[in-house]
Structures are given as structure tokens and as C-alpha cells.
C-alpha positions in Angstrom: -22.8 -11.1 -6.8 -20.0 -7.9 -7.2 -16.8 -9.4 -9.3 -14.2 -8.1 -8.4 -10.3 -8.2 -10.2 -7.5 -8.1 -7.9 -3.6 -7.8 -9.0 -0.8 -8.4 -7.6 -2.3 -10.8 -5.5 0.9 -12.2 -4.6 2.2 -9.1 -3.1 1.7 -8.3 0.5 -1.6 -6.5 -0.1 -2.7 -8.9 -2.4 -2.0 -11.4 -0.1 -3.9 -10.4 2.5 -7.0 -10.2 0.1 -6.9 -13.8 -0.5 -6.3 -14.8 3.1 -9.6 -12.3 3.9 -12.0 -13.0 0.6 -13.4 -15.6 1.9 -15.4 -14.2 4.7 -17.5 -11.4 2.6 -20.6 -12.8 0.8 -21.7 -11.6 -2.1 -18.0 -10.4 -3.6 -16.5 -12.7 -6.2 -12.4 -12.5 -6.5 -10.4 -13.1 -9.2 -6.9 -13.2 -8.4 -4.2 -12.8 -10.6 -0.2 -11.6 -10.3 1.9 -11.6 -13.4 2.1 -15.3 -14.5 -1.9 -15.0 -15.5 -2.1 -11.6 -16.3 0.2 -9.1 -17.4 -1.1 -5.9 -16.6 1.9 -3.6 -18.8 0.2 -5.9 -21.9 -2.8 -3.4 -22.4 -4.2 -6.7 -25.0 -3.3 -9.1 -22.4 -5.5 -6.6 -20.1 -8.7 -6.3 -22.5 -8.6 -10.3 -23.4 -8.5 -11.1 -19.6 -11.7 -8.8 -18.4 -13.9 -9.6 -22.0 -17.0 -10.9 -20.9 -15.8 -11.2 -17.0 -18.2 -8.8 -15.9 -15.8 -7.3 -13.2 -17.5 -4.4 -11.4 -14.3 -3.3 -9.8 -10.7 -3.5 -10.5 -8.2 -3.2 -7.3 -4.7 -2.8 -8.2 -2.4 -4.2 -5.6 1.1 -4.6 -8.3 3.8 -2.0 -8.3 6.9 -1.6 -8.5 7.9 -1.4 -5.2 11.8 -1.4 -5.1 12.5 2.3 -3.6 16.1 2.0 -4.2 16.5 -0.3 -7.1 13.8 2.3 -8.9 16.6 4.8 -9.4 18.7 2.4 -11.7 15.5 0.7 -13.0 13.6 3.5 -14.4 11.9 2.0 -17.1 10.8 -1.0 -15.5 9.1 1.5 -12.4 7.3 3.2 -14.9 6.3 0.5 -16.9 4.5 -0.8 -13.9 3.3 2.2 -11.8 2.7 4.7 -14.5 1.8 2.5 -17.8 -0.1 -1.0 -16.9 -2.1 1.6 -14.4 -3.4 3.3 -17.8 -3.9 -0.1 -19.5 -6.3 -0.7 -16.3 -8.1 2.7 -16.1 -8.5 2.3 -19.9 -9.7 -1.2 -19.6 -11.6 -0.7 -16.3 -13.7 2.4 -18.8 -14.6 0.4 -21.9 -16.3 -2.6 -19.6 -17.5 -0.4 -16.9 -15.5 -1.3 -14.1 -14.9 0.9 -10.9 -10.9 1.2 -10.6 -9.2 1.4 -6.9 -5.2 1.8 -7.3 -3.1 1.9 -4.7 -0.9 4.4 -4.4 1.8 6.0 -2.1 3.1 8.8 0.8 6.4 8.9 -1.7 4.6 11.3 -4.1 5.5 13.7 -1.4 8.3 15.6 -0.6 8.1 15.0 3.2 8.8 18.5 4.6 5.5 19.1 6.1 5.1 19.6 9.6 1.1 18.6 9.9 -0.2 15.2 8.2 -0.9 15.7 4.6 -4.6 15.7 3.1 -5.4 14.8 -0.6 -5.2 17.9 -2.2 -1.6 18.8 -0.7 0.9 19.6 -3.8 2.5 16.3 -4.8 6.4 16.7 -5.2 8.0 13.2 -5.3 11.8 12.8 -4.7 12.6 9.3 -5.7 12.1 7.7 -9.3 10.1 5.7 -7.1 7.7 8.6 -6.2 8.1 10.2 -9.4 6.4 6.9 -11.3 3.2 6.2 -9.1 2.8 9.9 -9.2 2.3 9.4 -13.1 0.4 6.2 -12.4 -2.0 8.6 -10.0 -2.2 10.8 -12.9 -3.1 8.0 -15.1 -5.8 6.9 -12.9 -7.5 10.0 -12.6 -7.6 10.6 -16.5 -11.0 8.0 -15.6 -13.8 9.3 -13.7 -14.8 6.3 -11.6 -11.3 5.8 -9.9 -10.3 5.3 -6.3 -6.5 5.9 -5.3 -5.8 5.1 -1.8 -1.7 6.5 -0.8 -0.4 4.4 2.1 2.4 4.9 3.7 4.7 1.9 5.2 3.4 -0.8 4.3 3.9 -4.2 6.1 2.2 -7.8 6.1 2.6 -11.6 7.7 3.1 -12.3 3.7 6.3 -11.1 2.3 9.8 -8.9 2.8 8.8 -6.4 5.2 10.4 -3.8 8.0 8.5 -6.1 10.5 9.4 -9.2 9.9 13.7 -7.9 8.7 13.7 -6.7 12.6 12.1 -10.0 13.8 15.1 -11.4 12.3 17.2 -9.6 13.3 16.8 -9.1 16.5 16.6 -12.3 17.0 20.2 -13.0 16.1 22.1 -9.7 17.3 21.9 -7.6 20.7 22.0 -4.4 19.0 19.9 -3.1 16.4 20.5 1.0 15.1 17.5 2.2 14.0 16.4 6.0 12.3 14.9 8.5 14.3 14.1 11.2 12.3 12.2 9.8 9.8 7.9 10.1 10.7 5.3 8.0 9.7 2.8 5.4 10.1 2.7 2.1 9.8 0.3 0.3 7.5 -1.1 -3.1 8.5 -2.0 -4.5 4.9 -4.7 -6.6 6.2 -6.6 -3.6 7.1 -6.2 -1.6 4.1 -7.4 -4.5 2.5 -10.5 -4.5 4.3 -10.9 -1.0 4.2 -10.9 -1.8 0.2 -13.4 -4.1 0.5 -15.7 -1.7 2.4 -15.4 0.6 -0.1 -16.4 -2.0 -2.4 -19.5 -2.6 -0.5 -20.2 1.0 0.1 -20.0 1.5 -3.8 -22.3 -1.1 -4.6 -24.8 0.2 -2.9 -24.1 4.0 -3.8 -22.4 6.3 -6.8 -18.4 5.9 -7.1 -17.1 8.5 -4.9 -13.9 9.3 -6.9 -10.7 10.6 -6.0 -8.1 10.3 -3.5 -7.7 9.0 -0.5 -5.5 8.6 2.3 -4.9 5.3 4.4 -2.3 4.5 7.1 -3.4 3.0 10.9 -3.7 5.7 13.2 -1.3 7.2 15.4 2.5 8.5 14.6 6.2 7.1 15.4 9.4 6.8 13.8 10.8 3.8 12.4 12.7 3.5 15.9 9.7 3.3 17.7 8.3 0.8 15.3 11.4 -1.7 15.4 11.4 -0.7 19.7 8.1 -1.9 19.6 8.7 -5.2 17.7 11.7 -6.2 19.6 10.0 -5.2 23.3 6.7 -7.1 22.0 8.9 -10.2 21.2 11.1 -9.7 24.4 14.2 -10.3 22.6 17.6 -9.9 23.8 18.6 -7.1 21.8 18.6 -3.3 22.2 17.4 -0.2 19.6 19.5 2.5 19.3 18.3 5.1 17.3 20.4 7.0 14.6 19.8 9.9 12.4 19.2 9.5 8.5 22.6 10.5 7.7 24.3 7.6 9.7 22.5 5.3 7.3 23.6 6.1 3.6 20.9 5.4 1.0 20.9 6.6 -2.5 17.5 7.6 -2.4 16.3 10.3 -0.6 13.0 9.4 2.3 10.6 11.6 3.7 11.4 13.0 6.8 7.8 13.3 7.5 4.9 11.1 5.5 1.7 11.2 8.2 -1.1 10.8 6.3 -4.6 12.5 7.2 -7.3 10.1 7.2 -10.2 11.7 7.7 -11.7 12.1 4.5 -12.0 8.1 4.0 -13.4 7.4 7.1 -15.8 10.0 7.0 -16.4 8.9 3.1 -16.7 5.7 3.9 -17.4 5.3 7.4 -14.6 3.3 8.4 -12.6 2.6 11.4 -9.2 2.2 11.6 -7.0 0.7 14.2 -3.6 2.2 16.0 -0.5 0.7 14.7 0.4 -0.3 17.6 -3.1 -3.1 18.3 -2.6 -4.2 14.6 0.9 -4.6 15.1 0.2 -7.0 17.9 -1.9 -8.6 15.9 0.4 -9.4 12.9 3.3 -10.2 15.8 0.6 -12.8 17.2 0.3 -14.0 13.5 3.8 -14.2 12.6 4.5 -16.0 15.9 1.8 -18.8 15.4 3.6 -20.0 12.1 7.0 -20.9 13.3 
């Protein structure tokens, strides 16, 4: 039986871990989000993991506020830079593999081809500019994982996809940017990506480094929210805008595609279009009300 530490469980990723953990045999979770554990308390850290036995540690906190982060610096870093190196540190002494989670914010966003691990980081944000230090952190011990995701969304928490259910169920026009590029992240499969490399290193050496996870395909955050409002066949039409209509004191990649193929060839894993695991958080969403 593989123990396995997960923080920030009550975070969208986090989440999703504890809706899934029960369906893999032979993993243990232990859940925790700030009330039992502070992870910036290096102490609190090594008291927690003594004698736990963890063979993995998956960090799901951060600091995850893109705007607030530029009037909040110390409070980003103390998160995504400095309880990261309490958990690399920690994860060392007992022996524990570390997978941190990471994101497409540590670059700049001017590329015109989807970015692969070893591209030159060059964060733009306070944001990007603290989990680039918590990457760096991460590294400093050889038996990490860092995934970088990029858009992150989830039937748990504040999200783009669930903000545009709202609202578009409540106005009949929605502006939307255009000329920003991603790909959506369904949490609930990077979380079982995570748990496949779990599996994978259990039975094999840590394969260290970083990685790169998004669902496939490419869009723009107007054809994610024309997606949401035509799945849900609201009343409402998407306009789209360009970045400069929509003042933010932060400035967003234009472009964050990730290239994925060095996890799935790594790891063997599959990964779905945004678009079918879209539908299926949609579907998910829609079965609560």
C-alpha cells in the first residue's frame, strides 16, 4: 500500500483527488488543506510526515490569485516559492517522491508554437514570478515531479466555467477575449494523470523533471465561454473582444499551449480534448442543481 500526501485538498485539484481516491486500490490518501497542515511552517511540515511513511507528496496549494498576487507579494511567495521548499526538504529527509504543480504563467506568452519543458521561463506577473521560484525550489531535490497546467477549471470551486454558467444564465450578452490562446485544463484529469504517475513510479525509478499537462486541442477563452453557453443552450450571445477592451493590471499570456508529449510518452497517458471533458464537467455541474 503507496501513501500518499495531498495538499490543498480543498482547492479545485485537490478536490477532485478526493472525489476520485477512492477507486484506485492499493494508494492510501491523506488529505490535508491549511487547517491541518500548514505547509509555509517547515516544523508543522516535518511533525506532520514523522513516521507517516508517505511515498509521495502531491502539492495541489498555491497561491492562485493572478491579480491580487501583485499587491500580495509576500503572501504569493510564501506559498508558491517557500512552503514548496519546506515540502522538497521534507519530502528528502523521509524519502518521499515530490509532484508540484505548477503553471503556463512562468512564461512570457509570445511564442507562436506550444511550449516544451526546457523553453526559457520568463514570468510576467508576481504570480508567474513566485511559482517560478517555487519550480526552482522543487528541483533543488532530485526525485521531483512538476506538472505546469494551464487554465485550470473544476465542478469544485470559482472557475471561468462555472462564472460563464452564471452568467449567461442571467444576461443575453456576454464579451469575451479573443486573443488570448490556451487550453483548458479539466482538473479531474490532471488528477488522474497524477495518480498514473504515481502508479508508474511505484513500479519504476522517479523520472524527474518537468512536465507539461493541459487537455488537448487549442481555443481562446471566447471559444471556451461559446462553448459553455451553446452546450447549455442559453439565451445569451458571445461577443468576442480583444485584451485591451478588458483592463487588468496584470499582464496574460497571449499564447500559453502547452506541448504534451513528453508526459504521455513518459508515462503513457491519454489525454482527452477539452472540448469531451468539458461536456463532461457541464453534465456534472448540471446534475447538482
Amino acid at each position: 500500500m503507496s501513501r500518499i500526501l495531498v495538499t490543498g485538498s480543498n482547492g479545485q485539484l485537490g478536490s477532485e483527488f478526493q472525489k476520485i481516491a477512492s477507486g484506485f486500490s492499493g494508494l492510501n490518501f491523506v488529505f490535508t488543506d491549511v487547517y491541518e497542515l500548514d505547509i509555509t511552517n517547515l516544523q508543522a511540515v516535518d511533525d506532520f510526515c514523522k513516521n507517516k511513511d508517505f511515498n509521495f507528496i502531491v502539492n495541489c496549494a498555491a497561491y492562485t490569485a493572478v491579480d491580487k498576487a501583485e499587491s500580495d507579494v509576500e503572501m504569493a511567495y510564501k506559498i508558491n516559492r517557500d512552503a514548496v521548499k519546506n515540502l522538497a526538504m521534507v519530502a528528502s529527509k523521509y524519502n518521499a517522491a515530490l509532484i508540484h504543480v505548477s503553471t503556463d504563467y512562468v512564461f512570457d506568452g509570445t511564442s507562436y508554437r506550444p511550449y516544451v519543458e526546457d523553453d526559457t521561463i520568463n514570468p510576467q506577473s508576481a504570480y508567474g514570478k513566485t511559482k517560478a521560484e517555487g519550480e526552482f525550489e522543487a528541483l533543488k531535490y532530485d526525485r521531483s515531479i512538476i506538472i505546469r497546467t494551464s487554465w485550470l477549471y473544476s465542478s469544485f470551486g470559482a472557475n471561468f466555467v462555472k462564472t460563464m454558467m452564471k452568467l449567461g444564465s442571467e444576461r443575453s450578452e456576454l464579451k469575451v477575449i479573443f486573443d488570448q490562446i490556451g487550453t483548458p485544463t479539466y482538473a479531474e484529469d490532471l488528477a488522474l494523470s497524477i495518480i498514473s504517475i504515481t502508479r508508474y513510479s511505484i513500479e519504476n525509478e522517479i523520472k524527474s523533471g518537468i512536465y507539461h499537462f493541459s487537455n488537448e486541442g487549442v481555443c481562446s477563452w471566447y471559444d471556451f465561454a461559446f462553448e459553455i453557453i451553446e452546450f447549455q443552450k442559453y439565451n445569451c450571445s458571445v461577443k468576442p473582444i480583444e485584451s485591451k477592451d478588458y483592463p487588468s493590471i496584470v499582464k496574460r499570456p497571449f499564447y500559453s499551449v502547452l506541448n504534451k508529449t513528453k508526459i504521455k510518452s513518459t508515462f503513457n497517458i491519454e489525454i482527452p480534448h477539452w472540448k469531451t471533458s468539458l461536456y463532461k464537467c457541464l453534465n456534472e455541474l448540471n446534475s447538482k442543481k
